[in-house]
C-alpha positions in Angstrom: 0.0 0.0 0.0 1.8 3.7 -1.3 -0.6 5.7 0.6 0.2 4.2 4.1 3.4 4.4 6.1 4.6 4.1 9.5 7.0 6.4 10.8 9.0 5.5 14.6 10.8 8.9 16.5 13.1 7.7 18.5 13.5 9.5 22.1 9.8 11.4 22.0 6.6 10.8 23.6 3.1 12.0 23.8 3.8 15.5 23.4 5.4 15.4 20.1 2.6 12.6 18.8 -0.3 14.7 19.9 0.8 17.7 18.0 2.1 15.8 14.9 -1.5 13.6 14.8 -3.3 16.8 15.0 -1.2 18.3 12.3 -1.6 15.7 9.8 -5.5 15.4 10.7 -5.7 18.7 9.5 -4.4 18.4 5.9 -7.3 17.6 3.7 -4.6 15.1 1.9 -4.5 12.5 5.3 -7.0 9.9 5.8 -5.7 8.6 9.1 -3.2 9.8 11.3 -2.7 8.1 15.0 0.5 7.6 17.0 1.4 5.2 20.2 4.4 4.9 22.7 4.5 1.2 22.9 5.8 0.9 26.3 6.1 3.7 28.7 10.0 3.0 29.9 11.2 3.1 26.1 10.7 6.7 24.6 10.0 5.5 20.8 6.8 7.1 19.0 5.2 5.3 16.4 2.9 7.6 14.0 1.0 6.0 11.1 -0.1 7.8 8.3 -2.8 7.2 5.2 -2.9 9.9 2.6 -5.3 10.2 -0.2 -4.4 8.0 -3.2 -2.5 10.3 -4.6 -0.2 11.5 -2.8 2.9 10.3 -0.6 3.0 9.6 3.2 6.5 10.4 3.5 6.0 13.7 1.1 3.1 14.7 3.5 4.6 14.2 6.9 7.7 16.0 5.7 5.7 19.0 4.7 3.4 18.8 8.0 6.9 18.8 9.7 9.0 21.3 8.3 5.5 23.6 9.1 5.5 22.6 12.8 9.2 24.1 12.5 8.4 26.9 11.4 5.0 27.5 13.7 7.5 26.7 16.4 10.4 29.4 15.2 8.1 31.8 14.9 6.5 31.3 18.5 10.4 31.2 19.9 10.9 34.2 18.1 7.9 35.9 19.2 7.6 34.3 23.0 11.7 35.9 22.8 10.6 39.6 22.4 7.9 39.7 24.7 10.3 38.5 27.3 12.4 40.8 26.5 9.9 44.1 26.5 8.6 42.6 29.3 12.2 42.8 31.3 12.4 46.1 29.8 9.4 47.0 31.5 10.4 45.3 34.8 13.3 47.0 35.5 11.7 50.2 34.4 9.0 49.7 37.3 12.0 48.3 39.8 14.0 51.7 39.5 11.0 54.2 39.5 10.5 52.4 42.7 13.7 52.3 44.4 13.3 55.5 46.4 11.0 53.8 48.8 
C-alpha cells in the first residue's frame, strides 16, 4: 500500500505525537493519522499515516513537519521579544520604585 506508512521517532513521547496527529488530521490530503508509545520506559513514538491515493505519506509528513518548525520558530521568536519588553518593562518599574 503507497498511501500508508509508518514512521517510529526515537526518544519522543506524547507530546510530540499529539501535536504531529493533529497536524496531519488537519491536511485535507490525510485519511488517518494516529501515533502510540509502545511501552512507557522506552521513549519511541510510532505515528502512522494514510494519505489520499495520490499522494505520498512520506512527502506529506515532511511537509506537515518542516510547518510545525516553522509555527515553532516563529512562536520562539515571538515568546523571545515579549520576554524581553517585558524585562524592559520590569526594571523600568523596579528603579522608579527604588526610592522607597
Amino acid at each position: 500500500m503507497t498511501d500508508a506508512a509508518s514512521f517510529i521517532i526515537r526518544k519522543e513521547d506524547h507530546t510530540l505525537g499529539n501535536l504531529v496527529r493533529m497536524k496531519l488530521l488537519r491536511d485535507e490530503r490525510v485519511i488517518f493519522a494516529g501515533y502510540k508509545v509502545p511501552h512507557p520506559l522506552k521513549y519511541d513514538l510510532i505515528i502512522k499515516l494514510r494519505t489520499t491515493k495520490d499522494h505520498n505519506p512520506v512527502d506529506v509528513m515532511k511537509e506537515n513537519l518542516e510547518d510545525i518548525q516553522g509555527q515553532l520558530s516563529k512562536f520562539q521568536s515571538k515568546f523571545g521579544e515579549a520576554m524581553r519588553q517585558w524585562e524592559m518593562e520590569s526594571a523600568h518599574i523596579v528603579q522608579s520604585h527604588s526610592g522607597w
